[in-house]
Steps between C-alpha positions, in 0.01 A plus 500: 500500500638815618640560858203645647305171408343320760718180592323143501549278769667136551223394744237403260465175429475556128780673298534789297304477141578696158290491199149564671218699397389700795155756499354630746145491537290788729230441689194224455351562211812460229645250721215283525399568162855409362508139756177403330584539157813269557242318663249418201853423338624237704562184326659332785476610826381792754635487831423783780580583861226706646495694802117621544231500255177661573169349452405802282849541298416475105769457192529851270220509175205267633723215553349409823679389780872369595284113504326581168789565304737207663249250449463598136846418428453185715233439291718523181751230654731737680727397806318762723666512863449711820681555789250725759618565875320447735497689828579310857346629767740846602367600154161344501293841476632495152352224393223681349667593188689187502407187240577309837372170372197521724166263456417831379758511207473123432168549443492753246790280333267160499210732366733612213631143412839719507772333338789681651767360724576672840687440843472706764871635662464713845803745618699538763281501841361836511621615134311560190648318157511743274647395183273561202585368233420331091685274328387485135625119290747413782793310315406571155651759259274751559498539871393785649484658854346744695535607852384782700341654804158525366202262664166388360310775644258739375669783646801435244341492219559791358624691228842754531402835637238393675400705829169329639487394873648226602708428160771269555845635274696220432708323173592196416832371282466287177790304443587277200831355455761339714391614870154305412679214566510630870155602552428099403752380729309687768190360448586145442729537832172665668223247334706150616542652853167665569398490834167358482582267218442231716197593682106363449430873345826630403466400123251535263469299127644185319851509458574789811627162683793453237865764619614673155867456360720792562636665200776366287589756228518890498241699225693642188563901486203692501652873553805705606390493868725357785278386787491302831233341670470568904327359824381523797513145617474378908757214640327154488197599243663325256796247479543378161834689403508398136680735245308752269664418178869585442448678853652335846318299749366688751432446902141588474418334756730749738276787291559766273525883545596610198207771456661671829863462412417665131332824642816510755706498179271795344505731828879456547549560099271789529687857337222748518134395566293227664147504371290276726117436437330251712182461696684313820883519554618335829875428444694682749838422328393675174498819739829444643681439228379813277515701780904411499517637126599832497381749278222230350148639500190288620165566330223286590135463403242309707326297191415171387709435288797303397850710391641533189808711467824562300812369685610814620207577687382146661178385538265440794601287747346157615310432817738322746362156550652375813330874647203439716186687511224459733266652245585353133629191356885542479545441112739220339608700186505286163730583251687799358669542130809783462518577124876676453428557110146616561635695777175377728486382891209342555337379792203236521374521816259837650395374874153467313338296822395822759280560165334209489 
């Protein structure tokens, strides 16, 4: 790292990571076509945290929908698992686009015989839980991760350089190596404390009753990439404090705001540039604090889209999730990855919900 890299922060709850393999993915169509082909080679597991998913989203190359390909690898004896929010009533007009559990939604599960597991996991009062994320053999040798900003909708899926109306820009982040191990933590800490776990219709399938083990060993070297795993996480959502492994326990239950303290790093390190592309930014701070660097010019782009820049120009900045909003959803970001040898900032999280 040079001295115009962009510093990582102490507030995550999991640690610094070398030895990753880190690539980007832009917009939909790669992503999605990328997520199913680890997909049909699962031999373990698939575990997800899903935001929205449309009625009308479809997979890449005929593969049908998000249902259709997750029960196929169900069907070949793979742990499939879902977390889904599901809106309270502050964010109830976006329940539309929301696999809310409804008789609706159980329904078209009973009709499919679906085999996959799923809890449902609201956010904060008024907030939108927006990580998005795949988890690929969790545990095993081959482990792989992705997370990003990008939502089962039929307005993202779409190839790079796209133009039509109402295209959604966005990337996700594969990640293979030791940060995997973090992504699983995540879920496992998110699955055992869902919400709705223990509601009549906050679970659906045999075995979604039974909490998951948290991790125990870290992935072998997969790349040259150092990388960290952020969150967005409220006070009280979650209690259970155990440690990623070799990582620290963590006060989760007094929530995390790592996402936030990491772009505070980025604007302070800032030299020359801030590039900012974004659909919805609400964080007054962000403002303030570039507007005390001197001589540091602000470019910003009104676009769906999550950032990717090098280190010396930062990337986009998150929405502020303790910022309220009489007309949106304020968004709980999910998780960001800093790659110092790949020279990437990343962000996962685009304020996606105004779209729905």
């Amino acid at each position: 790292m040079t001295s115009s890299a962009v510093p990582f922060v102490q507030s995550s709850s999991y640690p610094l990571r070398p030895g990753n393999r880190v690539r980007p993915l832009i917009d939909g169509e790669p992503a999605f076509r990328r997520i199913c082909q680890a997909i049909e080679a699962a031999r373990q597991s698939v575990w997800a945290t899903v935001t929205f998913m449309w009625a009308t989203f479809e997979m890449p190359d005929g593969r049908g929908s998000t249902l259709d390909v997750l029960d196929r690898a169900a069907a070949r004896g793979v742990d499939v698992r879902l977390l889904f929010w599901r809106p309270d009533a502050e964010t109830g007009r976006h329940e539309r686009n929301a696999f809310r559990g409804s008789t609706e939604h159980i329904g078209l599960l009973e009709a499919r015989r679906s085999a996959v597991k799923i809890r449902w996991d609201r956010a904060h009062p008024g907030f939108c839980q927006h990580q998005k994320s795949w988890l690929v053999d969790a545990g095993a040798d081959g482990e792989t991760a992705f997370v990003g900003g990008i939502n089962l909708n039929p307005h993202s899926m779409v190839a790079p350089g796209h133009c039509g109306e109402g295209h959604n820009h966005d990337v996700y982040v594969e990640i293979a190596g030791p940060s995997a191990v973090d992504v699983h933590h995540n879920f496992v800490q998110r699955w055992n404390e869902a919400s709705e776990r223990q509601a009549p219709d906050g679970r659906w399938g045999a075995g979604s009753e039974t909490d998951l083990p948290f991790p125990i060993r870290v992935p072998a070297r997969r790349g040259d990439a150092t990388a960290q795993i952020q969150r967005t996480i409220h006070a009280v959502r979650y209690r259970d404090g155990t440690a990623t492994p070799d990582g620290r326990p963590f006060d989760i239950a007094s929530g995390e705001r790592s996402i936030l303290d990491q772009y505070r790093a980025a604007i302070d390190a800032a030299r020359r540039t801030i590039y900012i592309e974004n659909q919805y930014l609400d964080v007054p701070e962000t403002g303030r604090r570039r507007s005390r660097l001197a001589g540091v010019r602000l470019r910003a782009r009104r676009h769906h889209a999550c950032g990717v820049a090098p280190h010396e120009a930062p990337g986009r900045l998150p929405t502020n999730p303790h910022q309220r909003s009489s007309r949106r959803p304020r968004i709980a970001p999910s998780a960001m990855t800093g790659s110092a040898a790949r020279t990437y900032q990343v962000t996962t999280n685009s304020g996606e919900s105004s779209k729905q």
